[in-house]
C-alpha positions, -999 to +999 in steps of 0.1 A: -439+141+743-449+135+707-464+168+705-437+186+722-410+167+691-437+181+665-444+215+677-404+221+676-406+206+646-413+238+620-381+262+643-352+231+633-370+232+600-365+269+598-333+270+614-319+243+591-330+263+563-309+299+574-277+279+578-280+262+544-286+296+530-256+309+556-235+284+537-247+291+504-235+329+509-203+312+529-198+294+496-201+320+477-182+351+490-155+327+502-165+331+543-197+349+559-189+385+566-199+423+555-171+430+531-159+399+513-130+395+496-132+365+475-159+345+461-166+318+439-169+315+407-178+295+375-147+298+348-150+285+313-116+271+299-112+258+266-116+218+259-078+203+243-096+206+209-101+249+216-064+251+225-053+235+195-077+262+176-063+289+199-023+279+191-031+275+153-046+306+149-018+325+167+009+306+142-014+319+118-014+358+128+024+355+137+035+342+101+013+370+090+030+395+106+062+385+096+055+387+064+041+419+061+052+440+092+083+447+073+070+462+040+043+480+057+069+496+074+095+501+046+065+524+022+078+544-002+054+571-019+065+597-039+046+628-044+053+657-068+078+677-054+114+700-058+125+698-026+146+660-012+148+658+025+178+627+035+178+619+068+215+623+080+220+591+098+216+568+068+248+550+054+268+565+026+248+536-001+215+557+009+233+593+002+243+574-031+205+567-039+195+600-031+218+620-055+202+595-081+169+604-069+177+645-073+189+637-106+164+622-116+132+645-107+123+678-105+145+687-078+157+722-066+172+714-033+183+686-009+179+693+028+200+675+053+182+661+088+195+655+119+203+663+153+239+660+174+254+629+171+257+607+206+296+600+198+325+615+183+315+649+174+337+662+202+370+651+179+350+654+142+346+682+124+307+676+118+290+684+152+253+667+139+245+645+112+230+672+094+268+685+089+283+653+081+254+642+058+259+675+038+298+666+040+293+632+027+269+641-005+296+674-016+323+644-010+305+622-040+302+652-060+272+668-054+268+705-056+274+720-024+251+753-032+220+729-038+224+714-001+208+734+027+220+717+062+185+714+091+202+703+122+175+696+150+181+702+185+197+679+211+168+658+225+168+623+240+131+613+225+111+621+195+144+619+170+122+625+145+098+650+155+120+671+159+140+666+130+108+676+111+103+707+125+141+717+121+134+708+085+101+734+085+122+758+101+148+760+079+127+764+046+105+789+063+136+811+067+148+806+038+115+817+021+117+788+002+085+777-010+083+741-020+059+722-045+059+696-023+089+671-003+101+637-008+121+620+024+148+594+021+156+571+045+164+537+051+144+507+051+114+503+080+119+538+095+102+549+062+066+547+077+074+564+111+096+592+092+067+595+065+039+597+095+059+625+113+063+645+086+030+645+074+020+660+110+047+690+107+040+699+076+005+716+071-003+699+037+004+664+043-008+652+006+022+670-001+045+647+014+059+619+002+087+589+013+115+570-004+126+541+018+158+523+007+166+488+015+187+482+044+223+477+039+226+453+074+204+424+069+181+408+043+146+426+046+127+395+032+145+375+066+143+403+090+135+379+118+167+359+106+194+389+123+197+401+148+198+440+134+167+431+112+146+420+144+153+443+166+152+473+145+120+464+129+105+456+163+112+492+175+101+508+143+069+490+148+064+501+182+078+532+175+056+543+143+024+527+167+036+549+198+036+581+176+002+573+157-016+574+191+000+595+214+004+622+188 
């Protein structure tokens, strides 16, 4: 009897061992089977003390940001040049700094940007705001033979972009060979306005931006409107949606 229990000894000890290896792989993949679909794993989570770390350091990067999204945004470089490009959507302050800007430089012309306006060109006389930029700058005095009107086509994306190339079209048929171009426009759509440009034209050294301060909210409280944050939240997006994608 003894030697029966010890020769069927070594098979239970073998046995024993495949189902603790069965349950390892059980324990592992989640249940036995060919294709599992879960299985376990070891996750590292950080102790109270990395958390604190982790919520400090995103305070830190956030007040950063707020600080400097909006002047990074708002850039204004001038570069050499006798052509002004305004972009026509700006407020009448902006077509006020402009003329200032003209007189001031080495200017020959001033080109006016923009596409159809979204509402009330059906009962204005000033079907884009190309038109009604160009209106606007004759109305404060400027000369109207210095103003060459660039309306863009109707799009429902890429504003800009196409804006540009209106503005390249124009001067090539005019013949008008410019030194170089300096756009105005308003506040943080200065770096989107400036990087679009640059892509049109073919000499992008000779491209420069003028951003002027935003008539609607205080640019060193942007977060503090309503206007301030959302606009400077879809300029940021905006200007990083164009630098990758195009």
């Amino acid at each position: 009897m003894t030697e029966q229990f010890e020769s069927k000894s070594p098979e239970r000890s073998d046995d024993l061992r495949r189902l603790t290896k069965s349950s390892d792989r059980a324990a592992e993949h989640g249940f036995p089977g060919k294709f599992p679909l879960i299985r376990k794993r070891m996750v590292w989570l950080p102790t109270w003390r990395g958390w604190c770390c982790i919520v400090l350091l995103a305070a830190c990067m956030c007040t950063w940001t707020a600080r400097n999204i909006h002047p990074f945004l708002s850039v204004t470089h001038r570069v050499p040049a006798d052509v002004l490009v305004i972009e026509g959507w700006v407020p009448d302050l902006v077509l006020k700094t402009a003329i200032q800007e003209f007189q001031q430089g080495q200017y020959r012309f001033i080109v006016t940007s923009g596409g159809p306006r979204p509402r009330g060109h059906l009962t204005s006389d000033f079907p884009t705001y190309a038109a009604e930029a160009a209106a606007a700058l004759h109305k404060l005095g400027f000369p109207r033979d210095k103003i060459i009107e660039a309306p863009g086509e109707p799009t429902l994306r890429d504003r800009t972009f196409h804006s540009a190339q209106a503005v390249k079209l124009k001067l090539d048929e005019l013949n008008i060979k410019q030194v170089g171009l300096n756009i105005v426009t308003e506040g943080n759509h200065a770096r989107r306005t400036w990087t679009v440009f640059r892509r049109v034209f073919p000499e992008p050294n000779r491209v420069g931006v003028i951003s002027c301060p935003p008539v609607e909210y205080d640019p060193a409280r942007w977060w503090a409107s309503s206007e301030g944050a959302k606009g400077t939240l879809i300029e940021a997006f905006g200007w990083l949606h164009d630098a990758i994608f195009r």
